[in-house]
N, C-alpha and C positions, 0 to 999 in steps of 0.2 A: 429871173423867176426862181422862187425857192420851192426845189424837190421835194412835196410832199406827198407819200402814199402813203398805204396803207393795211391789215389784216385783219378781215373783218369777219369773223366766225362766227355761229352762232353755237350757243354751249349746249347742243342737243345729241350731242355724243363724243365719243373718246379721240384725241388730235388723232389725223392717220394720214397716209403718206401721201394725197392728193393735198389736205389742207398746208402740212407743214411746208411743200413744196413751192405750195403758193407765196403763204407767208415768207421761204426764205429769198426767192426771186426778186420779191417785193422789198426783204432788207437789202439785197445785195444791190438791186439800183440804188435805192436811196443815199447809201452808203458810199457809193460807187460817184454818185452826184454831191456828194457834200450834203445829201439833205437830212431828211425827218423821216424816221420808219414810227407808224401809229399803230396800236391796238384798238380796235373797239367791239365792245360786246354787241352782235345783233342778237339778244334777248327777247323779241316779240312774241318768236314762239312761244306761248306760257303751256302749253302744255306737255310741251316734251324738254324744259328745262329744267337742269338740277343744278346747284352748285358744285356738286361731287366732278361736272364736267368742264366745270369755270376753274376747278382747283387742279383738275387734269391736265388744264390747257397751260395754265403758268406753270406747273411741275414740267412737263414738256418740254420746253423753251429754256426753263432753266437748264434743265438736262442738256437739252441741246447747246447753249452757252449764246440765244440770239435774245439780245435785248431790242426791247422797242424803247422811241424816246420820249413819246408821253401815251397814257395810259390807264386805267382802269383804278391798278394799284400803285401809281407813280404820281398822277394827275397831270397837270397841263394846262395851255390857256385857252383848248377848246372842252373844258370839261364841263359837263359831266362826260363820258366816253361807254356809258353803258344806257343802252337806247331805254329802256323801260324807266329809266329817270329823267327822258327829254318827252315825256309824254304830252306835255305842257307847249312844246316847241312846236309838236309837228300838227297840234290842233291850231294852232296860229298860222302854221304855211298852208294845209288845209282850207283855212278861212279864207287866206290869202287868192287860191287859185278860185272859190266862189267866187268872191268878190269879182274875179279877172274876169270870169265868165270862161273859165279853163276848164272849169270841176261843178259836180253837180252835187246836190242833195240827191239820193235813192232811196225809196221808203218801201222798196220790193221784200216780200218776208222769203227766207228760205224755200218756206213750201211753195209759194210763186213760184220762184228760180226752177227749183225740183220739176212741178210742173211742166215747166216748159222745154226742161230738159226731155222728160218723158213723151212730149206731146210730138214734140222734132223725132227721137229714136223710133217712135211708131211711124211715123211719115216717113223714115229714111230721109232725111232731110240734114243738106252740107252743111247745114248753118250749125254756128257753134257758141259758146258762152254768151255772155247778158244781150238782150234783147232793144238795150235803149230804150225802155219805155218809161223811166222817167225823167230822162234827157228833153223833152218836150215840155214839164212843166213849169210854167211860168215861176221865172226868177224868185217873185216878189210872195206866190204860193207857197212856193215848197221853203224861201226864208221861215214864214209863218209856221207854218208846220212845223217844220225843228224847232223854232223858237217855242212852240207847245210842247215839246216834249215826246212830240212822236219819234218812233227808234227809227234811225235811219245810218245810211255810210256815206260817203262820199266820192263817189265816181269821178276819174280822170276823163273827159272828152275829149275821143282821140280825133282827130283833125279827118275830115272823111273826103272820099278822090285826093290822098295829095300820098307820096312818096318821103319816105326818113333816109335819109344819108348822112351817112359820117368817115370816117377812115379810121381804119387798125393799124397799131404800128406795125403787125407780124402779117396780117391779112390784105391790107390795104384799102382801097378803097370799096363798102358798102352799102348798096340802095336796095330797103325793105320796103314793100307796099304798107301802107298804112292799115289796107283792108286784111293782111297776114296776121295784123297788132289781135291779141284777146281785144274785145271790143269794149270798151268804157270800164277797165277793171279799175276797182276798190283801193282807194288810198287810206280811209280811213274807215274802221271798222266800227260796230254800230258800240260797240263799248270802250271805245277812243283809243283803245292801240292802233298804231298804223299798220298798214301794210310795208313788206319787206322794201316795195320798191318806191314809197312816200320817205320813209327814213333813212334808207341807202343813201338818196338824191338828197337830198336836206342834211343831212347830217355830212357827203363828203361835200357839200359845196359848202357849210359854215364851218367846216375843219380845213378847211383850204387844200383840200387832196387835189396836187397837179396830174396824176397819172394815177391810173386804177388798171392793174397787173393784177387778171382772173381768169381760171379755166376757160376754155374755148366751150365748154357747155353753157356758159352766160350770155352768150354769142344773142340768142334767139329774144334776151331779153332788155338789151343794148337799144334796138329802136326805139323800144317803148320809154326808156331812162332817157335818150334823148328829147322824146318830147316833154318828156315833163321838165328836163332844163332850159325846152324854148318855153315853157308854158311861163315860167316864173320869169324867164329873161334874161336866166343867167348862160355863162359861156360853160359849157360842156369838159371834163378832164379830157385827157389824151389816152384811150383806150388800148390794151395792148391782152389781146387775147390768150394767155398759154397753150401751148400742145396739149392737151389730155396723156394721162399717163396711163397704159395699158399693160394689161395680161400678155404674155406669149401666144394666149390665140386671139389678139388683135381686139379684146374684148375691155371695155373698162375695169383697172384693176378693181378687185373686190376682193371678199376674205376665202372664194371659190379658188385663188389664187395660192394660198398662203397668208400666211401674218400680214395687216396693212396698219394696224393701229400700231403707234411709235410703242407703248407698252410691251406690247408680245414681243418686239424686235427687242430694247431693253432689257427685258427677263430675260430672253434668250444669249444675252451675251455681246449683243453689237455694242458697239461705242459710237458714242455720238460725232465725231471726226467723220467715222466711216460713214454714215448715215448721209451725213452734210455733203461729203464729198462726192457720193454718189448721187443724189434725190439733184444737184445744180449739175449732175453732169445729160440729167435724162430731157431729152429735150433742146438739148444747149451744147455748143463745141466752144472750145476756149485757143488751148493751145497744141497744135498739131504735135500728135506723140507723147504729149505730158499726161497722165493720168489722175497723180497725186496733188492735190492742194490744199492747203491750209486756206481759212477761213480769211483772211484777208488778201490772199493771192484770189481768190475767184472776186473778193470786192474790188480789185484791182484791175480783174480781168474783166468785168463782168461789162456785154449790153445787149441794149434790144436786139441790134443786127445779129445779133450770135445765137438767136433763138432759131428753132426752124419751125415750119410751119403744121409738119406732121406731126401726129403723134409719138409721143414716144414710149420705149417696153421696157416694163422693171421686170430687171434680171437678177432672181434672187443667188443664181450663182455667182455672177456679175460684184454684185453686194458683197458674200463672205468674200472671194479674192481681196476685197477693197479691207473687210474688217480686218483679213488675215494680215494682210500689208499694213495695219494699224497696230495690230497687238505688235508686231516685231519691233517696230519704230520706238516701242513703249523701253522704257529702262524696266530693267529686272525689279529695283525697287517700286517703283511707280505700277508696276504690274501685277506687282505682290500685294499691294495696297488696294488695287481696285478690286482685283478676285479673293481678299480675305473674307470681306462680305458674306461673297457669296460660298465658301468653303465652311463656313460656320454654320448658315443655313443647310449647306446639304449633311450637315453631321458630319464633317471631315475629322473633329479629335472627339469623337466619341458619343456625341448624342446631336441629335439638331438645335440649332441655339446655344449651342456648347463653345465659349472662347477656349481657345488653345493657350496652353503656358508658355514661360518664355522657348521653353526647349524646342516645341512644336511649332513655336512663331520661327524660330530659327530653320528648322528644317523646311518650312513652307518656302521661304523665302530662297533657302539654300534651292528649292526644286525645281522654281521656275525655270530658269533655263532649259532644263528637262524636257518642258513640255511646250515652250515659246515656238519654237518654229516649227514646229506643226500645228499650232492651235487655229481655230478657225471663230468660236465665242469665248469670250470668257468662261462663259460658265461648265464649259467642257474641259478647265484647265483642273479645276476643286476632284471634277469626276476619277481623272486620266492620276491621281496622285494618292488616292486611297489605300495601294497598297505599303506605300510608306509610313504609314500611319496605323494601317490595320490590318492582324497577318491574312492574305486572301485566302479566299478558299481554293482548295486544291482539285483542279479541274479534272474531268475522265481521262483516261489513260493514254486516250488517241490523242488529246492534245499535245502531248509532250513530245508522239513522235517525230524524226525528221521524215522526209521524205525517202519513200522506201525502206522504211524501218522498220522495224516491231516493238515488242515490247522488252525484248532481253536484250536487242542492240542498244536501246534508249538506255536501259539500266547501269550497261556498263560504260556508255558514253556520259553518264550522270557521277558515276563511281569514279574515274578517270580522270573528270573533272575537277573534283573536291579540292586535292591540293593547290589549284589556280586561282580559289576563291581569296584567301588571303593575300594574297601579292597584290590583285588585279584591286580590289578594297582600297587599300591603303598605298597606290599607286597616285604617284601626283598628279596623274593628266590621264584623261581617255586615252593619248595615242600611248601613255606607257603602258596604261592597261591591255590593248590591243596588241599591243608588240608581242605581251605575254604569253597571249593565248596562242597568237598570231605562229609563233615562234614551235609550241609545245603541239600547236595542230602538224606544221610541216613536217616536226619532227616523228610524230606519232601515224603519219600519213593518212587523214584526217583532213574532211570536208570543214573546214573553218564552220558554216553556216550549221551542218550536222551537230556539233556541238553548242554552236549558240543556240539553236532553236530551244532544247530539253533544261537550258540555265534559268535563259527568260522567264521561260514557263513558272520556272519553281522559283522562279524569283517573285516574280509578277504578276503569277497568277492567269496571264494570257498571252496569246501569240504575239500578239499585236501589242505593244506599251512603247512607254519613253525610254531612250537607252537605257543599255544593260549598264555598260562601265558608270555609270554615275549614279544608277543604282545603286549598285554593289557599294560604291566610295558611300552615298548618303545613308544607306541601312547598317553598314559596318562589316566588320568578317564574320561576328560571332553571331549577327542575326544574319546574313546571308547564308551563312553554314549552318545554322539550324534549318531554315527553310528547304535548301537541296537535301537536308537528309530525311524532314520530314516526307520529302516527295517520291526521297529513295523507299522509305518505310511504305507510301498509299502505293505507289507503284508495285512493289513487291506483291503487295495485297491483294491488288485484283485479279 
């Protein structure tokens, strides 16, 4: 049997970290099996559909680097693959289950329904959705009727005293009452779009999906899809529930959480590696002790047995370790290339939108290592580099101190300093620079750190930056010795 599933979204908002999860579980079997990973648009909703989310959802994927193998914008030999173009299809399998005596005509108008809804909440009354009432009219009646042109839908007839059982690959085996099923719900709507669970059924049984991998919240609506595969006759896929992905208070992730739409995460600097590597780890163990994988080591590694059955919790600290562990992996060039982007955008050489010349392209690239192993996003790399680019401002007076210092011991640990700025500059390596200092601290009997702290400062503008020694080397002596004296000069000042 040839491995075919599937990703089947509908473009009523932006991809986010429950969907793509889905979707990559769904590649990684398939892939994993030799088969067919499918995209298809569920578009019914017409009124909370835009394209703007159909174009979000293929940016997405690109981004991430998962391809599907037939598709919307690829085609295929079960196309069309966007359901609001098989409208034609599902009024013919609709006909089909009339005809069985499956499915019914309903000529019930809204305010009926409404009605009856109200008329039960006043009663306090268990009962719940459609009534059945025109489950009773004769076959050959209600043909006529439609055939007049009265507006009507098409009711699925759920089998009544009888029990639905199936088996999960993660769940195992189970048995729904019938009477639990919404009772006679709507396959086709009175304006001939289907309903989600008319077109779902129909569209993966004539795309030949062998297995349908989907949150464990679809869970409730799995009996109902199975009757309508006995109604038509067909054999049912092989269901495989996923864990839900949660909040740290055990709660479905949401954006109460944090970032959940793949955009926010992207802006903010994750990489698509990190993202993948972590969304196939939640939920799913691979290899005891290994953390890191590449995209076709988890296709490699990847099965149902390796799911678990709980839920699982997205840990956004969890996440940046994994990104931080990606940006390092990255080469200095490849690093440089993916954060120029965004260096430009935040006005790193002088305005926003502003490209940098070759000089500045050079020093960009000279800086990454700079800031490589401690970075956490990307986009904190452009930030953490502005002072090489642009003179910073010179912070209040406290900052410069060391600890337990003041303001005249800072001055003359800044004055004392001066002569070390040029050697340490044009020093060929961080440890000669250190040795420098290193050397003229002991000798001067001199808290190493008491001197570095008031350098930094005027070097960089704040306590906390990317080395000093490779500062000092990328800014030069004659711009590093301006800055410590300009600091001597606001110091003095205050």
């Amino acid at each position: 049997m040839e491995i075919r599933d599937r990703y089947a979204p509908s473009p009523t908002g932006l991809q986010h970290i429950g969907g793509v999860r889905t979707a990559l579980f769904n590649y990684l079997f398939a892939k994993s099996k030799g088969g067919k990973f499918i995209l298809r648009l569920e578009d019914t909703d017409r009124t909370r559909f835009s394209e703007a989310y159909v174009q979000n959802l293929y940016d997405t994927f690109s981004w991430l680097g998962i391809k599907w193998d037939e598709g919307p914008d690829i085609g295929g030999p079960a196309a069309p693959y966007i359901q609001s173009e098989r409208t034609e299809i599902y009024k013919k399998y609709a006909a089909c289950l009339v005809e069985k005596d499956r499915a019914y005509y309903c000529f019930c108008t809204a305010e009926r329904i409404e009605e009856i809804r109200r008329e039960r909440e006043a009663a306090h009354s268990s009962l719940s959705g459609y009534d059945r009432h025109c489950r009773i009219i004769p076959k050959e009646e209600a043909a006529r009727r439609a055939k007049a042109g009265e507006a009507h839908t098409v009711r699925l007839k759920i089998p009544l005293e009888e029990t639905t059982c199936f088996r999960d690959q993660i769940l195992g085996d189970i048995e729904w009452k019938n009477s639990d099923i919404n009772p006679d719900p709507v396959l086709l709507k009175s304006d001939g779009f289907p309903t989600y669970h008319l077109a779902n059924i129909v569209d993966d049984h004539l795309m030949g999906i062998s297995h349908v991998l989907r949150a464990q919240e679809w869970l409730p609506s799995t009996p109902l899809h199975v009757i309508i595969y006995k109604s038509f006759g067909w054999e049912h896929p092989v269901f495989c529930h996923l864990p839900m992905v949660n909040g740290a208070d055990g709660k479905k992730l949401s954006k109460r959480h944090g970032a959940t739409s793949i955009d926010e995460f992207r802006l903010k600097g994750y990489l698509p590696e990190a993202l993948i590597n972590y969304i196939a780890l939640i939920g799913a163990s691979y290899i005891e002790g290994k953390d890191i994988y590449t995209l076709d080591e988890l296709i490699a590694n990847f099965s149902m047995d390796k799911l678990n059955k709980a839920s699982g919790v997205f840990d956004y600290k969890k996440l940046d370790w994994y990104n931080g562990q990606y940006i390092r992996m990255k080469s200095d060039e490849d690093l440089s290339a993916l954060t120029l982007p965004l260096a430009i955008d935040a006005g790193l050489f002088g305005g926003k939108g502003k490209a940098p010349n070759a000089k500045e392209a050079d020093l960009f690239r000279a800086a990454i290592p700079l800031v490589k192993e401690r970075a956490v996003f990307l986009k904190e790399i452009p930030e953490k580099l502005f002072y090489l680019f642009s003179e910073p401002e010179i912070p209040r007076a406290e900052e410069f101190f060391p600890k337990k210092m003041g303001k005249e011991e800072t001055l003359e640990l800044l004055k004392k300093g001066l002569p070390l700025i040029a050697p340490m500059a044009e020093a060929p390596s961080d440890g000669n620079a250190e040795e420098i200092i290193k050397s003229w601290a002991e000798k001067e009997n001199i808290k190493l750190g008491d001197v570095m702290m008031p350098l930094r400062v005027a070097i960089t503008g704040a306590r906390v930056s990317p080395p000093l020694f490779g500062s000092l080397r990328l800014l030069g002596a004659e711009k590093s010795l301006s800055r410590i004296n300009s600091a001597i000069n606001k110091l003095e000042s205050f």
